[in-house]
C-alpha positions in Angstrom: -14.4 -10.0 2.0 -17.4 -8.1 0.8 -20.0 -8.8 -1.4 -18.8 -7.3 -4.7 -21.6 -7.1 -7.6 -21.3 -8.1 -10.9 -23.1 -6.4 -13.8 -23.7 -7.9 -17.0 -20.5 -7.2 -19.0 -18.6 -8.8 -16.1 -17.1 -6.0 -14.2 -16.8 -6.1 -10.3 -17.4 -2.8 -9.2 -17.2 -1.8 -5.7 -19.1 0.9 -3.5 -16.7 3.6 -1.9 -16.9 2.5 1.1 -15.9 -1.5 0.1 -12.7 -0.2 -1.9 -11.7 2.6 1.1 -12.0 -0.4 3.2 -10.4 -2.5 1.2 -7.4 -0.1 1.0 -7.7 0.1 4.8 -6.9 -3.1 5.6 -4.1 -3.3 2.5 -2.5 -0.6 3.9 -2.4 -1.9 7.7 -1.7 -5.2 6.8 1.5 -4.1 4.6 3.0 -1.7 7.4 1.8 -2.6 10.6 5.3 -1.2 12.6 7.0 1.1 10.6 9.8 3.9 11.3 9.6 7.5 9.4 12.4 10.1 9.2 11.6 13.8 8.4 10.3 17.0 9.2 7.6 17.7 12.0 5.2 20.6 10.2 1.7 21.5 10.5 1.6 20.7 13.7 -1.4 21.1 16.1 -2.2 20.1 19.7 -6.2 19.7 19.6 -7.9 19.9 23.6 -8.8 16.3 23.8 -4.9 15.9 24.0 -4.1 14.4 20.4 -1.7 16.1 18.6 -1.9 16.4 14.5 1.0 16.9 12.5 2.7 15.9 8.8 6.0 14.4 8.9 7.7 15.4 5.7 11.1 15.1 3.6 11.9 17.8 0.7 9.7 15.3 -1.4 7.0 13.7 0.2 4.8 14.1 3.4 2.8 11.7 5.2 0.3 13.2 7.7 0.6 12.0 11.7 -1.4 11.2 15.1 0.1 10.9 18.1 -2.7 10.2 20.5 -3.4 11.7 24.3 -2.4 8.4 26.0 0.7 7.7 24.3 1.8 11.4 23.7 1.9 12.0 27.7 5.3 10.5 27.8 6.9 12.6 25.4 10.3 14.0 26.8 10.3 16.9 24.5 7.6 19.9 23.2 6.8 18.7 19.4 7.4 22.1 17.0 7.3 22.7 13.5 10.6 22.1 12.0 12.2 19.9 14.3 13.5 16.3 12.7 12.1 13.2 13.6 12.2 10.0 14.0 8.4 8.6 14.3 7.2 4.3 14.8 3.9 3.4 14.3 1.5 1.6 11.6 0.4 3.3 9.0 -3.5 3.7 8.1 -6.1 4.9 6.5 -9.3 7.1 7.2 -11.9 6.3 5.0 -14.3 9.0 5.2 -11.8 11.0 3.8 -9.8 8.7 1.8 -6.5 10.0 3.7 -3.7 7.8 4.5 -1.8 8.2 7.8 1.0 6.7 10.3 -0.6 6.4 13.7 2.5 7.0 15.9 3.3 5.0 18.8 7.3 6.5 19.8 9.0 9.2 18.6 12.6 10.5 18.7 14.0 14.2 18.7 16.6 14.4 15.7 17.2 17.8 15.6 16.3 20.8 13.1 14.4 19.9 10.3 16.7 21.0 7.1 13.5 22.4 5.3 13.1 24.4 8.1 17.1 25.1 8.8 16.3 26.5 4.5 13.6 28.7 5.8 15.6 30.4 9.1 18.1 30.8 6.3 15.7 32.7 3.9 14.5 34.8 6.4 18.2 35.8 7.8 18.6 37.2 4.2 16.0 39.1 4.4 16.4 40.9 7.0 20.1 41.9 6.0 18.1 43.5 3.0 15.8 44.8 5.0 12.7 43.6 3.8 11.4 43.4 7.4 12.7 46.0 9.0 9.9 48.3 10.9 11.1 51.9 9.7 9.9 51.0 6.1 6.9 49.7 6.7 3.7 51.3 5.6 0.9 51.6 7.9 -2.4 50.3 7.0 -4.8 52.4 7.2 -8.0 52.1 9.7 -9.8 52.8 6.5 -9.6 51.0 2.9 -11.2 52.4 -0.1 -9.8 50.6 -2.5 -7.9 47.5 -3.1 -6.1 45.9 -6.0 -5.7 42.3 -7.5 -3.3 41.2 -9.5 -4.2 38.0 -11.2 -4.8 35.8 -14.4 -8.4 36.0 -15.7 -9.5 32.6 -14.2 -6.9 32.1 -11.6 -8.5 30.0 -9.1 -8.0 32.0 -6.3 -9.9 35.2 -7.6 -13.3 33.9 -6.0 -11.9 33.2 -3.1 -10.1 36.6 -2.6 -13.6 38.4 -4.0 -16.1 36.8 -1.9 -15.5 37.9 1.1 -14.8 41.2 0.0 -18.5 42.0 -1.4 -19.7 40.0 1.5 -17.9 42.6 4.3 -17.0 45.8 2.3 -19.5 46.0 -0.5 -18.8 49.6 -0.8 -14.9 49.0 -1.7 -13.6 49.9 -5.1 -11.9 47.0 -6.3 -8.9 47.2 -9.0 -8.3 44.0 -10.9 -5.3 43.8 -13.1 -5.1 40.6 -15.4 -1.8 39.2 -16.1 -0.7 36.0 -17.7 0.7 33.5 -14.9 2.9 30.7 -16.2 4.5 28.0 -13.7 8.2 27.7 -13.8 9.8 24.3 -13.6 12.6 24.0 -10.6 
């Protein structure tokens, strides 16, 4: 399909833009109608009338379009956590390597059981109190200080500390290292 170059040694090497396209078309050509069952999150209705979600399961997610012309004849408002059933072909967008379903149809199946898990949570919660409005601290209009606790090089630090010399220079800032190790489920 496209004009691959061969070094010396023999090896085809591709640009980025030959394999994405590659890909592209391996991709459309393997699933060119497919149906997905999951878990509508993420979602997002943009003004030119496409709407922008991920359709998920408890181990995977795939993310979704549902363009203006087609999404029009929807029966139903699209929300985070309900269960679907979505058609379309699945494909890819090269400029940033992504894959995606491109969705034609979709069916209302409900509540989403990740997000049936989540109402759950927060139910429990609640009975211990942890949101209820008579314990709550008020934040103050004022901050003089504010404290971080964090491993040495944990990846976020930057991005919490950035923004905090860039707006309130002035702040005192309290940085307590700890060591952070992941926990297998």
């Amino acid at each position: 399909m496209f004009e691959e170059f061969k070094n010396n040694d023999g090896r085809l090497i591709y640009t980025v833009t030959q394999i994405s396209n590659e890909i592209k078309l391996v991709l459309e050509d393997s699933y060119p109608a497919v149906w997905i069952q999951g878990e509508i999150s993420n979602f997002k209705l943009y003004n030119s009338g496409h709407m922008y979600f991920s359709v998920k399961d408890a181990n995977a997610q795939i993310k979704a379009v549902m363009f203006q012309n087609v999404n029009v004849g929807l029966k139903f408002a699209l929300h985070d956590g309900m269960k679907a059933l979505v058609y379309g072909r699945v494909s890819s967008y090269p400029k940033s390597g992504d894959y995606q379903i491109i969705v034609n149809h979709m069916e209302q199946h409900g509540k989403g059981e990740l997000y049936e898990a989540y109402e759950q949570l927060k139910k429990k919660l609640e009975l211990e109190g942890l949101f209820d409005e008579s314990v709550k601290k008020v934040i103050p209009d004022v901050v003089n200080r504010i404290g971080i606790v964090t491993s040495q090089d944990g990846a976020p630090l930057p991005d919490i500390l950035k923004p905090l010399r860039l707006h309130l220079n002035c702040l005192l800032l309290l940085k307590y290292r700890v060591m952070l190790r992941h926990l297998a489920k």
